[in-house]
Each structure stands twice: as structure tokens, then as C-alpha cells.
N, C-alpha and C positions, 0 to 999 in steps of 0.2 A: 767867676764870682756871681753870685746869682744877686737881686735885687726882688725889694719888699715890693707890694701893691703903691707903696705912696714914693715908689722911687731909690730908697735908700739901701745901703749896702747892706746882705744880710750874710756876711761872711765869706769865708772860699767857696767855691762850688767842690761840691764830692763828684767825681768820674767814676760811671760803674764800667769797670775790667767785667771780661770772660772770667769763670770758675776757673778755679785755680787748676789746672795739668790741661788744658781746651790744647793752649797752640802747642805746648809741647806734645801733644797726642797728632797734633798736623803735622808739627816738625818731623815727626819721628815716622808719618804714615809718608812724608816727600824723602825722605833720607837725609835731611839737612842736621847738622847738628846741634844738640838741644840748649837753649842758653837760660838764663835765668828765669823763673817766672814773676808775673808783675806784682804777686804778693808775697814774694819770697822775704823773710825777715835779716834777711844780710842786703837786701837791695834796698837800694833807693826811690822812689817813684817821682818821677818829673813832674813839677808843680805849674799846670798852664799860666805863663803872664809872669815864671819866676824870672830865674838871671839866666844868664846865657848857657851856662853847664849846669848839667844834674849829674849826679852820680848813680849809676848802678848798679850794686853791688860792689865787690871789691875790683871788679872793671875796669878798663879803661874809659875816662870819661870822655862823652858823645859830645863837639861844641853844638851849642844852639843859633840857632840864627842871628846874623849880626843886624844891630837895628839899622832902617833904612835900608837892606839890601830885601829882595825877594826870596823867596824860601828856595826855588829852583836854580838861583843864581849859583856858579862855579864856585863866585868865592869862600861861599859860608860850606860846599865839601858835601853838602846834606844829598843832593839826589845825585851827580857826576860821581861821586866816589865809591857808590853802589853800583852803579852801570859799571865802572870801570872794573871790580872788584868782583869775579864770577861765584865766590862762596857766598856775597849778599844779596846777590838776584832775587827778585819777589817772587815767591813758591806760586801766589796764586797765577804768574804768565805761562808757567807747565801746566798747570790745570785747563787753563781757558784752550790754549792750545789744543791739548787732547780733547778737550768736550769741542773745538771746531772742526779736528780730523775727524772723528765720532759718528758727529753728523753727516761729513763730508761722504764716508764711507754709506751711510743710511743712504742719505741722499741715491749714490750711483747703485747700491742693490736694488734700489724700489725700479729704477729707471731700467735697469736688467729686469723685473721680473715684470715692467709692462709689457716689454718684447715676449718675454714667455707669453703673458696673458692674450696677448693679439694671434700670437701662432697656434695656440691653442682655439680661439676664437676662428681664426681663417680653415684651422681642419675642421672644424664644426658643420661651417657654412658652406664649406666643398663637398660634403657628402651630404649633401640640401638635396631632396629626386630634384627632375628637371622637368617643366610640362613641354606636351609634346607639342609642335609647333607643325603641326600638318598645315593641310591646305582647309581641312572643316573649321578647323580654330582659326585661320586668319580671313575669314569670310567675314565680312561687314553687312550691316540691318540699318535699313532705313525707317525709320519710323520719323512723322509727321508731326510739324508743332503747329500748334493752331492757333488762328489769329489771335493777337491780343484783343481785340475788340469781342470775338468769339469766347470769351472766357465765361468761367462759370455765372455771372453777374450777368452774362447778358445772355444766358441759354432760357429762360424765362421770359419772354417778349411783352406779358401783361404786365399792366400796371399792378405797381408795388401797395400791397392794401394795408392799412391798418389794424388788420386782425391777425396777422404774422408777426405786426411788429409789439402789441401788447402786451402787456406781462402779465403773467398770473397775477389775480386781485388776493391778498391774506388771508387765512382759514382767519375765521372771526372764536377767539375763546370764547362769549357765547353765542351758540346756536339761536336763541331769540334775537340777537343783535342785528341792527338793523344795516345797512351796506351804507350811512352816515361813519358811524364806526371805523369801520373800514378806510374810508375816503382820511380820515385823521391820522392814519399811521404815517407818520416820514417816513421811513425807508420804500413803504409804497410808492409816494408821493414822487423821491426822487428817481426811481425807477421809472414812473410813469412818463415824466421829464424827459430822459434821455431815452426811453423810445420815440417818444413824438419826433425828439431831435432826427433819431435815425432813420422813420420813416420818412420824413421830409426830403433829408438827403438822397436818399433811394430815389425818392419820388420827383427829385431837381434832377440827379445823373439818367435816371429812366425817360424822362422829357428831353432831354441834353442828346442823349441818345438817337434817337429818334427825329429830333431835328436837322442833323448830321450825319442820318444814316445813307441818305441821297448825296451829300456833297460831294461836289468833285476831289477834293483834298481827299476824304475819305474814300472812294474807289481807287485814286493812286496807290494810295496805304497801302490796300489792299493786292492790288496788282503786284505791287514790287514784292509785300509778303509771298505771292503764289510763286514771283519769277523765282525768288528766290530757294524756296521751296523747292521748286522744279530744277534749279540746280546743283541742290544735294541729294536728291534723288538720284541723276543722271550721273553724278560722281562717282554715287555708290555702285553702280549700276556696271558703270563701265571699268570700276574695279573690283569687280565681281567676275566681270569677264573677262579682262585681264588672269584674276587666277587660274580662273580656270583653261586658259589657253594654255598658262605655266604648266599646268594636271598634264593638261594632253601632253603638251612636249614632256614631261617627268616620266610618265606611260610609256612614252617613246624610247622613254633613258638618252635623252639628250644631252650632252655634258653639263650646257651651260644652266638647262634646269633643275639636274642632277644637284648640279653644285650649290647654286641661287638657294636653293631649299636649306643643304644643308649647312650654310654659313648662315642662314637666320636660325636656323634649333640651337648650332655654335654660342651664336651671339647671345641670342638667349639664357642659353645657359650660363653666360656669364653673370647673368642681373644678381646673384647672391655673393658674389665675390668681385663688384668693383674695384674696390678699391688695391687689388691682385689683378693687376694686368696680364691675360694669359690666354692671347688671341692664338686663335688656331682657327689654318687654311685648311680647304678643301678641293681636292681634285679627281675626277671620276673619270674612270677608263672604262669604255662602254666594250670593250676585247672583252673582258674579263667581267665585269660590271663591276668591281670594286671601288671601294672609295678611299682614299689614299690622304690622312689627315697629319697637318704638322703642327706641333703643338707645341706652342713656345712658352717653356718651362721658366719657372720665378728665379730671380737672384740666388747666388748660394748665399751672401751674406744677409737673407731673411731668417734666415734661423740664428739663433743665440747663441753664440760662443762662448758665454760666461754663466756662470750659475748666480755671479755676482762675486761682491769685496767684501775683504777681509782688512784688521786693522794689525800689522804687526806690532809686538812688541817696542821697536825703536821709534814707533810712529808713522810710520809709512802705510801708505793705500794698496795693497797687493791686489789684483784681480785673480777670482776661484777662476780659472777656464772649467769646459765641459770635457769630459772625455770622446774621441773623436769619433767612436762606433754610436755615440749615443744621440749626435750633431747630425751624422750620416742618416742615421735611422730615422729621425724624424722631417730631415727633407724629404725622404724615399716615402717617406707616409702621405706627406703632401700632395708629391709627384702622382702620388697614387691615386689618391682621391682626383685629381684633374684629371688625370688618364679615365678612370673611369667616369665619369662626367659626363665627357665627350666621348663618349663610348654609346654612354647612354642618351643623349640627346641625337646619336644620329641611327640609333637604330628604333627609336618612339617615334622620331620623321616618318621613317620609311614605311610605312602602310599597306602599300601595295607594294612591298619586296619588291623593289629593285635589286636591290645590292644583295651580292651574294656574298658578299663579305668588306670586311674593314680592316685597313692598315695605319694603323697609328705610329707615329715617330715624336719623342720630344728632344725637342733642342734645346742647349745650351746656347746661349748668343751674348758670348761676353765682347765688353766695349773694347773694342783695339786688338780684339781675336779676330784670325782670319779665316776661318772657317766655323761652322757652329759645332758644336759637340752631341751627338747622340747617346741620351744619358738612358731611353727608354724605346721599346718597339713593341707593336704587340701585331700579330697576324691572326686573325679570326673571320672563320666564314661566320654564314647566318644561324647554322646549329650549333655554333660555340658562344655563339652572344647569348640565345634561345635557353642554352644548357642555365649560362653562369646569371646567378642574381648581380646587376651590377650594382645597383644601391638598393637598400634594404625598405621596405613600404613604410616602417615605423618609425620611431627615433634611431637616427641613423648614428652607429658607431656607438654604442652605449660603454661607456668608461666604469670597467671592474674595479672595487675599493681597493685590489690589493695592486691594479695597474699605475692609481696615480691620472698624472694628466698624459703622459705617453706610455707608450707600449711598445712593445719586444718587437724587432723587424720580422721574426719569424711568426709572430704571433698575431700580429695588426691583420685584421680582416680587410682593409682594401689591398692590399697586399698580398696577402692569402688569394685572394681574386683573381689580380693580374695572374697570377701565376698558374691555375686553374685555365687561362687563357695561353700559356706556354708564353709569356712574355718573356724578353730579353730585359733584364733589369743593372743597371751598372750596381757593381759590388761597391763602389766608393766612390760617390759625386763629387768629393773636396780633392781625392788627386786626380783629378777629369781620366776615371778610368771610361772610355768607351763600350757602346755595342755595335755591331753590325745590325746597319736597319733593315730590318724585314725587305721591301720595296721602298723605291724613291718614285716620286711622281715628277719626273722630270719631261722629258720630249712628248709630243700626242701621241706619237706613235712608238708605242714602249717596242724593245727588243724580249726575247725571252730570258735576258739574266738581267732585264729590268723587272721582270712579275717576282711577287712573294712566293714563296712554296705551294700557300694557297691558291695565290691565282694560276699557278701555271697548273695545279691538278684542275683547276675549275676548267681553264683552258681546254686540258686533255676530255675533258669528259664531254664538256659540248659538243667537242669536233668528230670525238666516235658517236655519243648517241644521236648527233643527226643524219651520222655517216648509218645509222642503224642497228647500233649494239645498246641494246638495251642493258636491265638489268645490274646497273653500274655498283661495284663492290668496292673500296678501295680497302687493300690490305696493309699494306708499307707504304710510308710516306716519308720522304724528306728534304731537306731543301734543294736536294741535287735534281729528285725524279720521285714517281711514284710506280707502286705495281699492283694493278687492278685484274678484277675478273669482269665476263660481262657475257650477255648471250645476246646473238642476234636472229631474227623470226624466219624461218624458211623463204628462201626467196628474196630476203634483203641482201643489199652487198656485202654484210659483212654476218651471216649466218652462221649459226654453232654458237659453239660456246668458246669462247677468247680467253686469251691469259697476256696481257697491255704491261708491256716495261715501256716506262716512256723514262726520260732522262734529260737533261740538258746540260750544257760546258763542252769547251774546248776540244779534249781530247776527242778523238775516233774511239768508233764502238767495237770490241775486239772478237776473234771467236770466238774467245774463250767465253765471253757473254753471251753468245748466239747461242753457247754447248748446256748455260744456266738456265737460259730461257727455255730450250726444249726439256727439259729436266725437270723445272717448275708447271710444262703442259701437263705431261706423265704425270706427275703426282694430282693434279687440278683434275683429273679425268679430260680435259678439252680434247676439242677437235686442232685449233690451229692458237699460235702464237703472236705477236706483233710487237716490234722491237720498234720502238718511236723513237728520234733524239732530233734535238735542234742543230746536230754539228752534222757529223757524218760517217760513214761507215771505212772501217779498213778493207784494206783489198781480200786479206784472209777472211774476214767476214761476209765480206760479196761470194767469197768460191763458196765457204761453207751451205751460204742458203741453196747456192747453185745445184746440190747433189741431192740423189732424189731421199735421202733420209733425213734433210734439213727443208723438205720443199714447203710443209705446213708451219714455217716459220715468215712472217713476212715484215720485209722493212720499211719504213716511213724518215726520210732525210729531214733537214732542216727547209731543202725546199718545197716540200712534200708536207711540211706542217704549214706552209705561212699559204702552198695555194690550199689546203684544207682550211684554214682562217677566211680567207679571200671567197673561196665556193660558199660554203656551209655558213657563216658566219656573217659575210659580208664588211669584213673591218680587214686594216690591214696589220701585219706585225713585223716589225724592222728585220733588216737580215743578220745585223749584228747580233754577236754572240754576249 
């Protein structure tokens, strides 16, 4: 019932309804079945404040509220009978529902594709160059602060005049005008002012000065200034020569210099990817001079398993998983980028070539595993680092429009890389398929099937050419042995021209390989042969050299290489195989 300005009843009140077909166009869009509309001309419409039933149509009629009871009350049937009743359920508690999965679903996508956006972000920042972390770069400069009293205010010893501190007087608009003129402009005026102000001041601190330039207070100042002085000096000084003590011993190829060096370029290297913990040790075998680096590889669970959620039809949250080649590939991309990294911060160290090579391993080290997993290896002298670009000068990784945010395992250039370096790369880091690692830097004194393929040929070649074979070739190489050429100068002990099977493992070396090696002399043109191995020779082997058409063949045992290490070299190499 609506009511007039002075209070009084101005009739029923009219209820404006939805257009006529509204809810039944809802009904019919929820599936529910369609019932009468509220302007239907066979219905009734419920008159607010009438009697207790209305009629609807030819319907069953609806009771209305009993008076004195509450409209939610059981008795009056009005909301309990709806609950109870599954064909009455309120349409709009389906709606609310789906538009809270809806979101729910939005929500966990977005949360799946900040994982994308950070992984993408961490490859970014992993192929960041690395600066080099020599010993010219960590050298410290002393330079001198000068007394506060000595500051610029007081490099002028004369007194402070008042023709410094005066200000230009007004161009006068006329030229006839007398310098009274002048004298009447305010902005002069207060200019004028606050110079006097400030040459006063000068002329109070310049006096101030000078009174106090004898005092005992102020020669303490003074003194404690210079001590102190003189002990950042002498800081600098003596960490200055500290490093370069470090030089010397690193010149030396001393381990623990060796090492010292290259776990600060390491560490270094980490400054763009804190927040990716992915420490890696160093240990330098001064045998061989390599350096033997372990590299402990990120969670598998950093990469995204889901592309994100989906809402199904019944209402439920389904998670998209990622396909498992495309999970693998983009850890192996990672891996990649930190392997070379530290590839390349420890050979931008090395300056003066030490190292004649580097052996990287990365581990797996999962919580409650007992051992670590080798997911990556790479064995490289100094001319395979030399060869491969390990990170690019410019924008590093530059992403094709038709790649997307990743890229094809075969196709990813830090990957492409590694392998350019003949790396061991596991085919699938999610079922911990392993590699065998290059070398392990375990004991000081490695054995010969503790060296890499590489160090053991580096091995071989120092031990002939100080023994006097120049000229050093290598033909065939692999992880078992290598087979080289080599000439040595008339009158050294090892003269002519050579043809070097060196080998290493278990078994004995047999005739039959004594009958290969003089067969590869003949084709090489040489004069003599040289059969190396760390194990040792069969007895048919010994007879063969014994006769005089095997006599330009000569042997080298396992103990025959470690006193050749021991004489020529000066280091030792275990006996074990």
C-alpha cells in the first residue's frame, strides 16, 4: 500500500513483475519445468498483506504464512518443504555453485602458469655470461679520504672577502639612470641581504677555524684520522699480497689454489640465479691437471606437471597434466643451461691455462635416496671448451615466434652444445634413468680407471713427450685407451717415429694385439711400436716381443706407467685398476 506526502492511504501498491516469458526462459535454460507465468490470465497473483492463500492458476493453492509464526518457521511449510522437495530447489544455488567452481578452476590455472612463468624466467637468467673472476678482478685500490676539516671550505686559507660574496647590481632600463635607481629594486635589495648574511658566516667559520687549528682536541682529530687511514691502507695491502701469493701457488697448480679459485668464479656464477640453489664443487688433480666439478642439479618437481584445470561437465576440477617428453625436455634445458655455466666460469678463471681440461658431473640428490643420481657428465679438454661458444655474447637464447616459451630437445641450443662437447645426457630424468660419469674426484691419489678418457690420454702424452716423443698425434681415442703417433729427435730415448697404443682395464694384453700393433707400424711408415696398459701383459705376448721380428715393438706395464708418472712427472698414480 503506498501512502500520500500528508500520510494517508493512496490505494494498493502495484508490484512491477519481470516481462512476461523472463523466468520461464531461466526455467527452461536450468531444465526445470516450466510453470505458470505471473501475468498469465488464468492465474491468480498474490495480493501483499492479503489472506493467507492466493490462488494460481487452476493450481494447487500455496498456504501463506500463519500470523504470529515466522516465515522460515516449519510450521507454515513455506522454506522446509522446498528443502525437502528436490524438484523445488532454488535454480539460482546451481548457478552460484558453477560460477564458484569456475573460479575455482581460474584461480589453480593462473597458479600453474606462474610456475610456467618462473621456469621460463630461471632459463632466462641461467644463460646470463658469467664475469670472470680472475685474480686482476679481485685485486683491491686504496685510495685516500681526506680530512673532514681539509675539505673544500677550507682549501682556501685567506680570509673570506666580500667581493665573492656580492651579487651582481641590475642592468638599470635607463642607461642615464643613476645607481639611486638601482639601490630601489627589491629583489636586489634582498639579495643583497643574504649575501652579507653569508659572507659573515664564512667570515665567523674562517675565524672559528683558525682558532682551533692549534688545539689539542684538533691534532687528536687529526691523528686518529691518519691512524686510521693507515689502517685501510695496510689492509688493502696485505690483501693484495695475500692474492698474489694465491697466483703464485695457482702457477704452481697447487690443489688447494687451484680449487680456492675456482669455487669463487663457481660461486659467482651463481649471483643471477639465487634464488635456484645449484652449488657445485671443485677438485683439481694436479696428475692430469684437470678439474673435476660436481654439480648439484635443481628438484625434478621445479618444472610443471600441469598445463593447468579444466572444469568438467558434472562440475568437477580435472587437472590438464603435461605430456612427459615435454616435462623431461624442459628440465634437460635447464640442466643445460647450469652445466654450461659452469663450464664457463671455470674456464674465464683460468688465464694462465692450468687446466687442461674439465670434468663435469651433475647430480641428482634426492631426500631419503641413498645415493645421488647422475643425470649429466661432460669430459672436455682445453680445445673442446676453446672450440664450443658456451654462452652466446648477446641476448642469450633468443626465443623463435613459432618455438613459443620452449623448445624441442633436439633443437634447444644449450643442449645442442653440451653435446658438441660429447656429453653423457640422461634420456629421461623422471624415471632416474642414469649416465656413467666421466671421472669421479674421489681419493688424491686417483688410480687409472679413476681418470676420464680425457685425462688418461693427457696422462699418456705428458709421460712420452717428456720421456722425448715429440710431435704428439692422436688418432683414436676412447674411454678404454688411445692410439697416437709421435717422433722422437735423434739421440733422445725415444727416437724415430712411434706408433703409442696405450689402453687401460683388467684384462692382459694378448698377441694377438702385439700382431695389430706391428701391422698399424707398417702402414704408419715408423721405425718402432709401443704397447702401454695399466694392467699387464700375457705370457704369449712377452714370447711374441721376444723374437727378433716383433723386437721394434716395445712394452710399457702398469708398473712401468706409475714409475714413468713418479720420474717425469713427479706425482703419484695408485696401483689399482
Amino acid at each position: 500500500m503506498q501512502y500520500s506526502a500528508d500520510g494517508q492511504s493512496d490505494g494498493p501498491a502495484t508490484v512491477q513483475f519481470p516481462q512476461p516469458g523472463f523466468l520461464a526462459s531461466v526455467f527452461r535454460d536450468l531444465g526445470v519445468d516450466e510453470g505458470p507465468e505471473p501475468d498469465d490470465p488464468a492465474g491468480g497473483r498474490a495480493v501483499p498483506g492479503g489472506p493467507g492463500e492466493a490462488a494460481v492458476g487452476d493450481g494447487p493453492s500455496v498456504p501463506g504464512p500463519t500470523p504470529g509464526r515466522p516465515i522460515g518457521d516449519p510450521g507454515d511449510g513455506s522454506s522446509t518443504s522446498g528443502a525437502a522437495d528436490p524438484g523445488s530447489a532454488d535454480p539460482g544455488d546451481g548457478i552460484a555453485a558453477h560460477a564458484r567452481a569456475a573460479a575455482l578452476t581460474h584461480h589453480r590455472t593462473l597458479t600453474v602458469q606462474a610456475e610456467h612463468d618462473r621456469l621460463t624466467d630461471l632459463l632466462r637468467r641461467a644463460a646470463l655470461p658469467v664475469s670472470a673472476m680472475d685474480f686482476e678482478s679481485q685485486l683491491r685500490h686504496y685510495e685516500p679520504r681526506p680530512y673532514p676539516a681539509d675539505g673544500p671550505a677550507a682549501a682556501d686559507q685567506s680570509e673570506p672577502r666580500w667581493e665573492d660574496f656580492a651579487p651582481a647590481e641590475p642592468a638599470a632600463a635607463d642607461p642615464e639612470s643613476g645607481p639611486s635607481r638601482r639601490l630601489l629594486d627589491s629583489g636586489y635589495q634582498r639579495e643583497l641581504a643574504q649575501a652579507r648574511l653569508t659572507h659573515q658566516r664564512a667570515l665567523r667559520e674562517w675565524r672559528t677555524r683558525r682558532a682551533e687549528a692549534g688545539s689539542p682536541a684538533a691534532d687528536e682529530s687529526r691523528r686518529a684520522h691518519e691512524a686510521a687511514e693507515e689502517a685501510r691502507a695496510r689492509a688493502v695491502r696485505e690483501y693484495n699480497e695475500s692474492l698474489e701469493e694465491c697466483r703464485r701457488a695457482y702457477r704452481l697448480a697447487e690443489p688447494a689454489a687451484v680449487e680456492s679459485l675456482l669455487e669463487r668464479a663457481l660461486a659467482a656464477a651463481e649471483t643471477a640465479t639465487q634464488d635456484l640453489p645449484a652449488p657445485c664443487r671443485a677438485v683439481f688433480r694436479p696428475l692430469t691437471r684437470t678439474a673435476v666439478l660436481d654439480l648439484d642439479l635443481p628438484p625434478l618437481d621445479l618444472v610443471p606437471s600441469l598445463t593447468g584445470y579444466r572444469l568438467a561437465p558434472d562440475g568437477d576440477i580435472v587437472p590438464v597434466p603435461r605430456p612427459p617428453a615435454d616435462r623431461a625436455t624442459d628440465y634437460l634445458r635447464l640442466v643445460a643451461r647450469l652445466a654450461l655455466r659452469a663450464l664457463q666460469a671455470a674456464d674465464a678463471v683460468d688465464t694462465d691455462e692450468i687446466l687442461a681440461g674439465v670434468v663435469l658431473n651433475g647430480w641428482l640428490r634426492e631426500p631419503g635416496a641413498a645415493e645421488p643420481l647422475c643425470l649429466l657428465s661432460v669430459d672436455a679438454d682445453r680445445d673442446a671448451l676453446a672450440r664450443t661458444r658456451l654462452l652466446p655474447p648477446e641476448t642469450p637464447y633468443e626465443e623463435r615466434d613459432d618455438e613459443g616459451v620452449y623448445a624441442d630437445a633436439e633443437q634447444d641450443e644449450a643442449l645442442v652444445r653440451l653435446r658438441q662437447l660429447d656429453a653423457a645426457v640422461t634420456p629421461d630424468p623422471y624415471a632416474r634413468a642414469v649416465v656413467e660419469p666421466a671421472a669421479q674426484a674421489g681419493a688424491a691419489v686417483p688410480a687409472a680407471l679413476d681418470l676420464s678418457a680425457n685425462e688418461f690420454a693427457q696422462l699418456v702424452r705428458d709421460l712420452l713427450i717428456r720421456g722425448g716423443l715429440a710431435e704428439w698425434s692422436v688418432r683414436l681415442r676412447g674411454p678404454a685407451g688411445l692410439v697416437a703417433t709421435g717422433e722422437g729427435a735423434p739421440g733422445s730415448s725415444l727416437p724415430g717415429r712411434w706408433v703409442v697404443w696405450a689402453s687401460r682395464g683388467a684384462a692382459p694384453v694378448t698377441a694377438e694385439q702385439i700382431e695389430t700393433l706391428a701391422e698399424a707400424v707398417t702402414e704408419e711408415s715408423a721405425e718402432r711400436g709401443l704397447r702401454l696398459t695399466t694392467g699387464r701383459f700375457a705370457d704369449d705376448a712377452l714370447d711374441l716381443t721376444a723374437e727378433e721380428s716383433h723386437r721394434h715393438i716395445h712394452l710399457i706395464d702398469g708398473d712401468g706407467v706409475r714409475e714413468l708418472a713418479r720420474t717425469h712427472l713427479g706425482l703419484p698414480l695408485a696401483a689399482g685398476l
